[in-house]
N, C-alpha and C positions, 0 to 999 in steps of 0.2 A: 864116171869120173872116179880114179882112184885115188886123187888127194882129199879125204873126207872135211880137213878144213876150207880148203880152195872150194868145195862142194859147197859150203855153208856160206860162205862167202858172198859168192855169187848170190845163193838165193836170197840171200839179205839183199844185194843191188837191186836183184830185178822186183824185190819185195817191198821197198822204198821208191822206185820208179812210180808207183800209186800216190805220191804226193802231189805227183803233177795234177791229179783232177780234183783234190778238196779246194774249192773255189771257197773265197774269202770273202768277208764283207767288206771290201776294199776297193776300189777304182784303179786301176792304172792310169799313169798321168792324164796319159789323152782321153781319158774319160772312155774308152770305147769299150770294154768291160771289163770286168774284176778282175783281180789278179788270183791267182793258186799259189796255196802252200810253199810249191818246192820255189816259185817266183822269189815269195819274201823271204824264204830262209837263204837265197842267194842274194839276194839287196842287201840285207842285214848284215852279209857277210864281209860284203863289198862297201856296206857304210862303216862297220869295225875298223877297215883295211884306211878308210878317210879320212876318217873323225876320231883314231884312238888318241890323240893329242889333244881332247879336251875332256877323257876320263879323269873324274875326278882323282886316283889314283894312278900318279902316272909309273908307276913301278909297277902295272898287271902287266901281266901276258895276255899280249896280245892273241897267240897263237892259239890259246887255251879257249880266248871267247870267241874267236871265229869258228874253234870246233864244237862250242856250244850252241850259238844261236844255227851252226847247218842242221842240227840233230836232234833241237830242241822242239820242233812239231811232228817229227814222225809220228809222235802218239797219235795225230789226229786220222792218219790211214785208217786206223777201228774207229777212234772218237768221236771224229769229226769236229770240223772248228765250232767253235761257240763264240758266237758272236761279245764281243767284249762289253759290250754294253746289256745283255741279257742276263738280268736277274735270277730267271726262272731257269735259264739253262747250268746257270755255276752251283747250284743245288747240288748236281748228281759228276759234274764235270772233273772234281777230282780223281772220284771212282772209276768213270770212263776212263781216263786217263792213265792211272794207274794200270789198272786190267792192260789195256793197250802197250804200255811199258813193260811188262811180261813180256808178252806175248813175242811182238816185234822185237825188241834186244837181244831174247833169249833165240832168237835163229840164227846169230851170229856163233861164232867157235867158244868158248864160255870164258877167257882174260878179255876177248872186246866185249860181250855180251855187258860183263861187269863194269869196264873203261865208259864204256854208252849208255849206262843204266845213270850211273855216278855222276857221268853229266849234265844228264838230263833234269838229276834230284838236286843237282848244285845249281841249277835253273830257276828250277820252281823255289826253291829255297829261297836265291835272291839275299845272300847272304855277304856270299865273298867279294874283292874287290870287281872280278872278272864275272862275277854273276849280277852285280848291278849295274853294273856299266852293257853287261848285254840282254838285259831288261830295259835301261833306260831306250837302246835302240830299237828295242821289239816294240816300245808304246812310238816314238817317235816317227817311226817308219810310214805308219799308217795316219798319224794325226797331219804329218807332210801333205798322205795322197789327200784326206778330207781336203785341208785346206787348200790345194792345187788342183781342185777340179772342182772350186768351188760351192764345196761342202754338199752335193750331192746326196752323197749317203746318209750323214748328219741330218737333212732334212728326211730325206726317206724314213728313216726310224726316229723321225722327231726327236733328237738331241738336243739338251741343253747346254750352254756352256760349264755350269755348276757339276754335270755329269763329264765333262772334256778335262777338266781340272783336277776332278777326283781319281779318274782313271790316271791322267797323265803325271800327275805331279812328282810320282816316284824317278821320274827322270833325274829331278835334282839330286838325288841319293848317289845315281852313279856318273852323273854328268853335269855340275850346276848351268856351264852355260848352256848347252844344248836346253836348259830347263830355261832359259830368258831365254832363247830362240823359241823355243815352243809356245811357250806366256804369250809370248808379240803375234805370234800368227792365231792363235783364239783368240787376243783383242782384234787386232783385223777382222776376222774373220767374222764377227760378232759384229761391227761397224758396217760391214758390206752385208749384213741379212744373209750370211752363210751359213750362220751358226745361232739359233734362238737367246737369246737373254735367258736370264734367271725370271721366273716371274717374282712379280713385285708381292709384296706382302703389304695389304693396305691397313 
C-alpha cells in the first residue's frame, strides 16, 4: 500500500476489531451471556444519541461525547476490563491503561493518534461538560443490565447496595435525573432480593 497514512489507518481498524472479544462483567438483557467491550461502547453510543436531553449541561456536544464513550475502552484490547467493582484490580489499572493508550493511539497517522489520545484522557478526567455526561452513561449502562436481569451478576460477586451507590452516584454530576432513575432501580432492586442490603451495624 502506497498511501502510508491509509496504511495506518486500516491497521488501527483491524487493531481495534479485538474489542469484540474483552468480555465484560455484564449480562445482556436476555441474560444469555455477557456482553464485549465493543457491544457497550456501541449502546453507550446509541444511549448519548437518546438521552442527551437530560444532560445536565444542555449546551455539550453531543457529537464530541458519542466519539468519546466509542474510544474510550480500547485501552482494554492490552488492559483488559477490570471489573468495577474490584478493589484489587484498580491498584495497577491506571498503569495498564495508560501503557495501552500508547501503544494503541499511537498506530494511528500522529494528528488522530493525538485527537484519540486527548479523548480518551478527557474521559478518565471526567471533568468536562461532555466527559461527565459520558461517564454518567458508562456507570448507568451496566447498572440498567444488573437490574434487568435480575441482578444476576450482583449476586455472583456478592454486591452490596452501599457499593451500587458509591460506584454509581457520579451519574448525578452529568446527569441528575438519569441519577433518580438509577436511585429507583437499586431501591427496587434491593426490595426484590436482587441486590444485598447494607449490613446492619448492631
Amino acid at each position: 500500500m502506497q498511501n502510508k497514512r491509509l496504511e495506518k489507518q486500516i491497521g488501527f481498524i483491524l487493531e481495534v476489531d479485538k474489542l469484540k472479544t474483552i468480555e465484560r462483567q455484564t449480562l445482556i438483557t436476555d441474560a444469555s451471556r455477557q456482553e464485549n467491550d465493543a457491544e457497550h461502547s456501541w449502546h453507550l453510543a446509541l444511549m448519548a444519541l437518546v438521552l442527551g436531553e437530560y444532560a445536565k449541561d444542555n449546551t455539550l456536544d453531543l457529537l464530541h461525547v458519542i466519539r468519546m464513550v466509542l474510544i474510550h475502552d480500547l485501552v482494554e484490547i492490552d488492559a483488559g476490563d477490570t471489573y468495577c467493582y474490584d478493589s484489587a484490580g484498580y491498584t495497577d489499572k491506571a498503569q495498564r491503561e495508560t501503557a495501552a493508550a500508547e501503544r494503541i493511539f499511537n498506530l494511528l497517522p500522529p494528528d488522530q493518534a493525538s485527537e484519540f489520545r486527548a479523548l480518551w484522557d478527557e474521559f478518565e478526567a471526567g471533568k468536562s461538560a461532555e466527559a461527565r455526561f459520558a461517564n454518567a452513561l458508562d456507570r448507568l449502562q451496566p447498572l440498567m443490565h444488573n437490574a434487568f436481569t435480575e441482578g444476576r451478576m450482583w449476586k455472583k460477586h456478592g454486591i452490596r447496595k452501599s457499593q451500587v451507590v458509591e460506584r454509581n452516584q457520579k451519574i448525578e454530576a452529568g446527569a441528575p435525573d438519569l441519577w433518580t432513575f438509577a436511585s429507583d432501580l437499586i431501591d427496587k432492586a434491593v426490595n426484590r432480593g436482587q441486590l444485598a442490603p447494607d449490613e446492619s451495624i448492631d
